[in-house]
matplotlib code that plots the C-alpha trace (Angstrom):
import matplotlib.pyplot as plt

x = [-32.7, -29.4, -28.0, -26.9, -23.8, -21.7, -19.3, -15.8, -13.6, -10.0, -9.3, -6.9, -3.5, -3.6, -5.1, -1.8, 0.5, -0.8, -1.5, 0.3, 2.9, 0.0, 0.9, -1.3, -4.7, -3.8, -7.2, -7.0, -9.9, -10.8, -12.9, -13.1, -15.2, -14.3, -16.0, -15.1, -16.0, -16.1, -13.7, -13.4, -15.5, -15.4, -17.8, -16.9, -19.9, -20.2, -17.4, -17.2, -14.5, -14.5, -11.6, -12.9, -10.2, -10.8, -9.0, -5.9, -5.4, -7.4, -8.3, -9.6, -13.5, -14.3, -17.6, -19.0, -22.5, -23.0, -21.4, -22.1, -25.5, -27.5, -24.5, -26.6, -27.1, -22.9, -22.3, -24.5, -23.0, -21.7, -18.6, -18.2, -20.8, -19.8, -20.4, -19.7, -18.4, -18.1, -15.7, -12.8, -9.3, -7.5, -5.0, -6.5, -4.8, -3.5, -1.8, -4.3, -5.4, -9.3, -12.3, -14.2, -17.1, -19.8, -22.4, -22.3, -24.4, -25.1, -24.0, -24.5, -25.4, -23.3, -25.9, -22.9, -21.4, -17.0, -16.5, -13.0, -12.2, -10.9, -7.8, -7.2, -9.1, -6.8, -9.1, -7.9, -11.3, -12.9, -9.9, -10.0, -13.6, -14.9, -12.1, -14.3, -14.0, -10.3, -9.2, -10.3, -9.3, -6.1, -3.5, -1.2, -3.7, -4.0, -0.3, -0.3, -3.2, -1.9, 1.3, 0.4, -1.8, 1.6, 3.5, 0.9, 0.9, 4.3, 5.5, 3.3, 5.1, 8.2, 7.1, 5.5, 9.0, 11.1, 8.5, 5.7, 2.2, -0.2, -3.2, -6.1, -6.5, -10.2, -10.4, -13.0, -10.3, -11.8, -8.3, -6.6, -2.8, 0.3, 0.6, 0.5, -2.6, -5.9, -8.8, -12.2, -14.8, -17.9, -20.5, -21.9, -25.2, -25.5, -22.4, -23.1, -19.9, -17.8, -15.0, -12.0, -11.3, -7.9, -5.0, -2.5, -1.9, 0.8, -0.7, -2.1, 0.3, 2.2, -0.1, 0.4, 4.2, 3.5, 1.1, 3.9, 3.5, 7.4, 6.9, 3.9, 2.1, -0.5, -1.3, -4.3, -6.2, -5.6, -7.4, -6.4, -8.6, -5.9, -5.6, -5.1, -1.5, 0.3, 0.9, -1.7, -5.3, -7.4, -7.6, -4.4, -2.4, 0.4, 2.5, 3.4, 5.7, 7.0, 9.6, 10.4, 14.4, 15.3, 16.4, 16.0, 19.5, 17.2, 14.6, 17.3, 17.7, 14.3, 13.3, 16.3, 16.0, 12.4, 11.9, 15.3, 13.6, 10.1, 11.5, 13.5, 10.7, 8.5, 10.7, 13.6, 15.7, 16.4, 17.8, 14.7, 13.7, 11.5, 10.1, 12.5, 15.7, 17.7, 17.3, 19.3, 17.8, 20.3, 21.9, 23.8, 21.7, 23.2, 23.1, 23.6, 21.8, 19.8, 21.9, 24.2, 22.6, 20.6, 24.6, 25.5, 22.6, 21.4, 25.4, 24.4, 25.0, 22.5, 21.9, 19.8, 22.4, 22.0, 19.8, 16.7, 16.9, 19.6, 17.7, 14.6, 17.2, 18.3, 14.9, 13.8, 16.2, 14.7, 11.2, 9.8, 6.9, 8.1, 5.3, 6.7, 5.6, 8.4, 11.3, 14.9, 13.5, 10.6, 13.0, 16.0, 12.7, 11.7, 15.1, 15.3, 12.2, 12.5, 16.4, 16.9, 14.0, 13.4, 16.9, 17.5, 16.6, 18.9, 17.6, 18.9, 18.1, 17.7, 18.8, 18.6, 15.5, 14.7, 12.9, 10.4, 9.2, 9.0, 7.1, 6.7, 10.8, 13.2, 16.1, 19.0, 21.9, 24.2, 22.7, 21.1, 17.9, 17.4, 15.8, 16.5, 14.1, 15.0, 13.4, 14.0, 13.7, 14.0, 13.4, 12.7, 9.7, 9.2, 8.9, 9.4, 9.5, 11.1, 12.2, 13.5, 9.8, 10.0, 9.3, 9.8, 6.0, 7.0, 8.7, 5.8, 3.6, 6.0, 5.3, 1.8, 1.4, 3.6, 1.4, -2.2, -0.6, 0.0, -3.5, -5.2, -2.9, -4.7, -2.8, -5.1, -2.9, -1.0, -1.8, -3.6, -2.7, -4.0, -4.0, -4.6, -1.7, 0.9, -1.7, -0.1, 3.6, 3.6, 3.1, 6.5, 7.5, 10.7, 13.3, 11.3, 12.0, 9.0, 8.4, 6.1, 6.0, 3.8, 2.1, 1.0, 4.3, 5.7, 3.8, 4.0, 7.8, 8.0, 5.3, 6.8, 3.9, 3.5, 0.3, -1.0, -4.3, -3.0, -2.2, -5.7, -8.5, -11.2, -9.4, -11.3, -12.8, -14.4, -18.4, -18.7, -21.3, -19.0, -16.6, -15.7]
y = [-18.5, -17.3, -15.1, -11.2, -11.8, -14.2, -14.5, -15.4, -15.8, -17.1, -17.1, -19.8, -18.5, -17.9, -21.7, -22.7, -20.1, -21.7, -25.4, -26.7, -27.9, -30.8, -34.5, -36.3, -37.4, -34.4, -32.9, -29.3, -28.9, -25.2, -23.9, -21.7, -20.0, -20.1, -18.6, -18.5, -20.8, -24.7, -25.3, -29.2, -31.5, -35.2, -37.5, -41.1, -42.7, -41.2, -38.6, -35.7, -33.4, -29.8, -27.0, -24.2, -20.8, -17.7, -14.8, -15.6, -18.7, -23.1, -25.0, -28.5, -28.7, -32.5, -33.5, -36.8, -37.7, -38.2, -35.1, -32.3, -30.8, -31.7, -33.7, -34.6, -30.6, -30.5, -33.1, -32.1, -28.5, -27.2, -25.8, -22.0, -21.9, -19.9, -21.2, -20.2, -23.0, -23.5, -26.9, -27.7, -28.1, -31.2, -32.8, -35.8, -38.6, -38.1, -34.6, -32.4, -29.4, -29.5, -27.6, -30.3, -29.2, -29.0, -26.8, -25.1, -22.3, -21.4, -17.8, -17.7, -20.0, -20.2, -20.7, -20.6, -23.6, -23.4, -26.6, -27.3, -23.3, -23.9, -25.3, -22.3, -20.3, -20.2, -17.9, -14.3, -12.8, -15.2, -13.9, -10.1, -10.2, -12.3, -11.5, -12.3, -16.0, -15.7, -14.5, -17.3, -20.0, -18.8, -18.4, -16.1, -13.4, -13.0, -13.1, -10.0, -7.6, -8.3, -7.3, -4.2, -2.9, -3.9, -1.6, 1.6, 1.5, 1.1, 4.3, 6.2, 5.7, 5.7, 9.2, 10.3, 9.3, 11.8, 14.8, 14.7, 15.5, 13.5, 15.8, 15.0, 17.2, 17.8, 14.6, 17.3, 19.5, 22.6, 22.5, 19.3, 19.7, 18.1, 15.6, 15.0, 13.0, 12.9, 13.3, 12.2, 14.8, 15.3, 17.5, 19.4, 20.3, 22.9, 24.9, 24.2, 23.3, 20.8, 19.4, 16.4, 13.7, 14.5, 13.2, 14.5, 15.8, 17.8, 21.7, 21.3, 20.2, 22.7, 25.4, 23.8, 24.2, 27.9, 27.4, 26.5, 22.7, 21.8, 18.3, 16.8, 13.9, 12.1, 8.7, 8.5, 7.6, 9.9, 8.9, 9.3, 8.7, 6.3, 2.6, -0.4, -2.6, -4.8, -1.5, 0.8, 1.3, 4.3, 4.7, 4.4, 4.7, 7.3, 8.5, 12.5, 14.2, 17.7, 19.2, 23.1, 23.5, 20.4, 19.5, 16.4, 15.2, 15.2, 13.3, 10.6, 9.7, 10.0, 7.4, 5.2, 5.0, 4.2, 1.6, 0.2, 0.3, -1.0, -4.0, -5.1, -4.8, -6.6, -9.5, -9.2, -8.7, -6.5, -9.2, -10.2, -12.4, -10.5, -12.2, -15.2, -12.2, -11.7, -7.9, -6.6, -3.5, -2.7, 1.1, 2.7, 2.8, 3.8, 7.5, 8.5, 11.2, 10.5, 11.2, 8.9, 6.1, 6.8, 6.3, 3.1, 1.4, 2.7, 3.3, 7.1, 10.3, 13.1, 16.4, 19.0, 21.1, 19.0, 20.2, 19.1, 17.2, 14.9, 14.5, 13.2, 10.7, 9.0, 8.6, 7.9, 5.0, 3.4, 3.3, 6.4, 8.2, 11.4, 14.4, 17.9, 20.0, 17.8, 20.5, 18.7, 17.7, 15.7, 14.0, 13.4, 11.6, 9.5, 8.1, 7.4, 5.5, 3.5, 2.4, 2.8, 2.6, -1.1, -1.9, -0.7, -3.9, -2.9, 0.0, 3.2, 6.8, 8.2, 12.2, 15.5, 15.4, 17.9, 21.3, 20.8, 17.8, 19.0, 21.9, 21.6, 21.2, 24.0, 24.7, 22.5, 24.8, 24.0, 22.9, 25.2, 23.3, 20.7, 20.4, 18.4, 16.4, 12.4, 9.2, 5.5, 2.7, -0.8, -3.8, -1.9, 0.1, 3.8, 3.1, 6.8, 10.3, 13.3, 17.1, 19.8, 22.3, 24.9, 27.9, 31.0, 32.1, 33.9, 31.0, 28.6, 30.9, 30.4, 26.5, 26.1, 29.1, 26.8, 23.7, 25.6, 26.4, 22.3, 21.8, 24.2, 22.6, 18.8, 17.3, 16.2, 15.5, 19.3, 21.1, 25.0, 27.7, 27.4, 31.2, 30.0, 28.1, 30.6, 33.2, 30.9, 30.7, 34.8, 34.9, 32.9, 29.0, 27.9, 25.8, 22.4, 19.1, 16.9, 13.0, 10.4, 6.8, 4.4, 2.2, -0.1, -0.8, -0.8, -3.6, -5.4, -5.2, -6.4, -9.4, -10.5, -10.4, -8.9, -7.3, -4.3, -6.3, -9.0, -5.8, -3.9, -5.7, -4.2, -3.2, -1.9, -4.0, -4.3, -4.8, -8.7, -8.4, -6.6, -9.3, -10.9]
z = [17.4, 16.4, 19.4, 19.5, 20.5, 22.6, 25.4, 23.8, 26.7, 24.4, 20.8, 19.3, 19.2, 23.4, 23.9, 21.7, 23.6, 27.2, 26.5, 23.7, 26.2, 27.4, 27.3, 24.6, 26.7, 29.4, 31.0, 32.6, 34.6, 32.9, 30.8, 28.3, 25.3, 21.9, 18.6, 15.2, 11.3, 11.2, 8.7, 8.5, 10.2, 10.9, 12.4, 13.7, 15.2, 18.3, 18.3, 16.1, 15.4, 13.5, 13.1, 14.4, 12.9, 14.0, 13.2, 15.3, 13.8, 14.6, 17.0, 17.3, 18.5, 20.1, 20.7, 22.1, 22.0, 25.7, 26.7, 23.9, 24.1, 20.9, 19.5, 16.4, 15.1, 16.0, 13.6, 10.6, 10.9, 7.4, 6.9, 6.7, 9.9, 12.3, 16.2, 19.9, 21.5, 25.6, 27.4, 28.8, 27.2, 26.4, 24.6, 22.6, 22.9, 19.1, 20.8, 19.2, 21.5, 21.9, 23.3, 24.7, 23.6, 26.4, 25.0, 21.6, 20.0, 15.8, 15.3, 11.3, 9.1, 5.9, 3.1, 0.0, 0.1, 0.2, -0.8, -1.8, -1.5, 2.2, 0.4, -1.5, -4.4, -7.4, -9.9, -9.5, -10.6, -7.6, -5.2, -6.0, -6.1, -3.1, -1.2, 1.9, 0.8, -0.5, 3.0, 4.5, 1.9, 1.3, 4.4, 1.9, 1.4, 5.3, 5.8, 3.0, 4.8, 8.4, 7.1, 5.4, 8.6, 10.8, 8.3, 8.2, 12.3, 12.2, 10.0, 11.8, 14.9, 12.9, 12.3, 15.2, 17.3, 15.1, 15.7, 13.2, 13.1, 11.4, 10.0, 7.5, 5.1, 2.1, -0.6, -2.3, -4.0, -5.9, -8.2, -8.8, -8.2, -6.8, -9.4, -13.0, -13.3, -14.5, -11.7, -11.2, -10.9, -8.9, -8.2, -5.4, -5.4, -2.9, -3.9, -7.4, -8.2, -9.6, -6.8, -7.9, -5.6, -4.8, -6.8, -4.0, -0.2, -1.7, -1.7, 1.1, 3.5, 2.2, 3.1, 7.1, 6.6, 6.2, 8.7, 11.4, 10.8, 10.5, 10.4, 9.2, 7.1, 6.5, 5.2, 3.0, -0.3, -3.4, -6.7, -10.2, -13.3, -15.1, -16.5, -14.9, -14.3, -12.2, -10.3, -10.9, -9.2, -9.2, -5.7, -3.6, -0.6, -0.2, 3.1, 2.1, 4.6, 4.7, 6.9, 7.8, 7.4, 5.2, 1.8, -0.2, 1.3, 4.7, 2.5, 1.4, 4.7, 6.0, 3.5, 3.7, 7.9, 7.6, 4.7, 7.0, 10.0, 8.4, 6.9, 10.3, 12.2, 10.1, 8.5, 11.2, 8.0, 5.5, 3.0, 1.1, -1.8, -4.1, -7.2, -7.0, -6.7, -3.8, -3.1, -0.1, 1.3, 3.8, 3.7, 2.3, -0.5, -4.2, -5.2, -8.6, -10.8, -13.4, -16.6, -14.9, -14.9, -18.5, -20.0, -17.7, -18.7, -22.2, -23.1, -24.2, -22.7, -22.6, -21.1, -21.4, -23.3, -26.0, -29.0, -29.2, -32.2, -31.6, -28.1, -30.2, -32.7, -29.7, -28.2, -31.7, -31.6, -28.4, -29.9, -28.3, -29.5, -29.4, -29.3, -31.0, -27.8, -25.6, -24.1, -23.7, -19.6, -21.2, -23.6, -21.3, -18.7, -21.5, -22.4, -18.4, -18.1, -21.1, -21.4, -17.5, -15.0, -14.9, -14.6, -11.3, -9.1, -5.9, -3.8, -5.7, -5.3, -8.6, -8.1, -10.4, -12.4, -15.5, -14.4, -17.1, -15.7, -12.0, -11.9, -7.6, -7.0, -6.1, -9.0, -8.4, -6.5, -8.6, -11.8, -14.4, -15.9, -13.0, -9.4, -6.5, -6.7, -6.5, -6.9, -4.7, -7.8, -6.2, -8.1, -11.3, -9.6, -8.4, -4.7, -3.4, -4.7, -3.0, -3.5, -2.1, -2.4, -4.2, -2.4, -4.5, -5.3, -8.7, -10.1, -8.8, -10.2, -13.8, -14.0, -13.3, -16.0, -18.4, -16.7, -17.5, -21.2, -21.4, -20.2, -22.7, -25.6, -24.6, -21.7, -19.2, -16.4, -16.5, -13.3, -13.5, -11.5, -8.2, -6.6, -3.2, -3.0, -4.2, -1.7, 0.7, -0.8, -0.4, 3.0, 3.0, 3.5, 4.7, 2.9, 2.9, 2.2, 0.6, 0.2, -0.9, -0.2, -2.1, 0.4, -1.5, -3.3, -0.4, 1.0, -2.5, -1.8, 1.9, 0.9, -1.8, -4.2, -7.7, -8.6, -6.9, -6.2, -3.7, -1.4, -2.2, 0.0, -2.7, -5.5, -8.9, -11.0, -13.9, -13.4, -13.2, -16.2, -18.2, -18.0, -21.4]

ax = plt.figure().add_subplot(projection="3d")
ax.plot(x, y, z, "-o")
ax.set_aspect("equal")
plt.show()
């Protein structure tokens, strides 16, 4: 009968840490527990010997016929089983640490077979999809998601040392806002009402700033109805932080110090290799705006002072589709992202965006038409975006107006006016600085991997049936 449980007194890694210092053929006189999968197993007459991994890492099971109970079950165990195993630990004369195994115990049976999967599952589909097999056949993919839970515990502590809160706030939105995007929608029955999985934490943890909140984040899933790329899921993770008294200077640094501080505690360096590229992450990171950068890489200059139709000529002579309802911001953006975006490999902070494309940034100080609002590009991808919030409930109250009339005219991801929200605006927030991190791009960066599926334990997919 397999058991309820069972008494695990060491996993792998600490037998390693204690006793890999043994002399090949050493005894040690003690005893221990050990649980976890058989991954290989090897029988020679009367000695048998299986790698047991758990989740710390393997360690060499040895049975012998006159000293393991039921020696003869040990040895026609299948790989993928998982067993408790109780002896002493030795040092085979070959140097391999052992659990000489005194007494053993089946804790589940694997009835799928793994076959030559324990050396590493190479079909994507198979991976994403069974990724309970794929984390134990490939090393690589539990390397990625021991990283990634290293880095969410470490920015929150990163965080919580410099004086924020972290706070959960509704996935149920009755308005979708904070982001251009499309939602998903719901229903609930009781209320009667429709309700969108959130597509932000923005609005909300806005409403805590004015709530006396003047640092705060949280780290959590937001969900957007869109397609599917090497960096795209429906559902994914993003860090949003506000705080009471700051600009987006204060956010350039905030985001600088802590992707810094992330990488050096998680790779001891912050001189990486990313996609066969050295990328060197160490500060000061580049700061230019984003007109800037549009003429250094595309070799034109443009401004929103520029009319409208030579704006659409020289996007027209990139290849953009241009739509007759795009303002000068909307143009000057698409010239950016097309001719400029993907260039950026080092760690730059992309400043100064177009008002018309911003509708949640204050008005640049100094520049008529813009916000400070900036963006963190590094290796050609949108890592981090950041503004100083917009505050002023008329003018809010002006661009989701202009947002609901782009809605009503067929975009799906404009924002509507959300009353509450600017409710909350009139009772009176302080100059605030906003940012937010993509987690999982963040991780893809640090791990060195390329899709946003090898950092996504269960990422969408389509139905297997479906498949063509």
């Amino acid at each position: 009968m397999i058991p309820y449980r069972f008494e695990r007194s060491r996993d792998a890694a600490s037998l390693h840490e204690e006793f890999d210092a043994l002399e090949p053929g050493a005894e040690t006189g003690v005893e221990v527990s050990v649980a976890g999968r058989v991954m290989l197993l090897r029988t020679q007459g009367k000695l048998a010997f299986g790698d047991l991994r758990d989740s710390s890492g393997s360690v060499q099971l040895f049975a012998l016929s006159a000293a393991t109970h039921d020696f003869d079950g040990f040895a026609k165990l299948s790989l993928g089983d998982w067993v408790g195993a109780t002896g002493e630990v030795v040092k085979t004369k070959r140097g391999e640490l052992s659990v000489k195994v005194k007494s053993w115990v089946l804790l589940a049976e694997a009835r799928r077979g793994f076959g030559d999967k324990w050396h590493g599952i190479t079909d994507v589909d198979t991976r994403y999809r069974q990724r309970y097999v794929d984390l134990w056949a490939n090393e690589g993919s539990r390397r990625v998601f021991r990283l990634r839970s290293r880095l969410v515990s470490s920015m929150r502590r990163w965080l919580e040392d410099r004086g924020f809160v972290e706070v959960e706030t509704p996935i149920f939105h009755p308005i979708a806002g904070g982001a251009h995007a499309k939602p998903f929608v719901t229903h609930h029955n009781a209320l009667a009402m429709d309700l969108y999985l959130r597509i932000a934490t923005e609005l909300y943890l806005k409403r805590l700033v004015v709530g006396g909140f003047e640092k705060v984040f949280e780290i959590g899933r937001v969900f957007r109805n869109e397609g599917l790329s090497p960096r795209h899921n429906p559902e994914f993770t993003m860090l949003e932080s506000y705080e009471a008294y700051a600009d987006y200077g204060d956010m350039m640094a905030l985001t600088e110090g802590m992707v810094v501080h992330l990488a050096t505690e998680l790779l001891g360096t912050t001189s990486l290799t990313y996609d066969g590229r050295e990328l060197d992450l160490s500060p000061p990171w580049r700061r230019a705006t984003l007109v800037e950068l549009i003429e250094e890489h595309a070799g034109v200059r443009v401004d929103l002072d520029m009319p409208v139709d030579e704006l659409r000529k020289v996007a027209s002579s990139f290849d953009i589709p241009v739509e007759d309802a795009w303002g000068p911001g909307k143009l000057v953006l698409e010239i950016y992202e097309k001719t400029t975006e993907a260039a950026l490999w080092a760690p730059t902070i992309v400043m100064d965006y177009p008002q018309e494309v911003s509708p949640l940034a204050r008005p640049h100080r100094s520049k008529p038409g813009y916000v400070e609002r900036f963006e963190v590009i590094v290796a050609g991808r949108e890592l981090a975006n950041a503004f100083s919030e917009l505050n002023d409930p008329d003018i809010q109250r002006a661009a989701f107006e202009a947002q609901a009339a782009a809605k009503a005219a067929g975009d799906e991801e404009a924002m509507v006016v959300d009353d509450d929200f600017l409710r909350a605006l009139e009772y009176g927030m302080p100059p605030t600085g906003g940012l937010g991190v993509g987690i999982d791009r963040l991780v893809m960066l640090l791990a060195d991997v390329h899709h946003i599926r090898d950092v996504l334990l269960f990422p969408t997919l389509r139905p297997e049936q479906d498949r063509p």
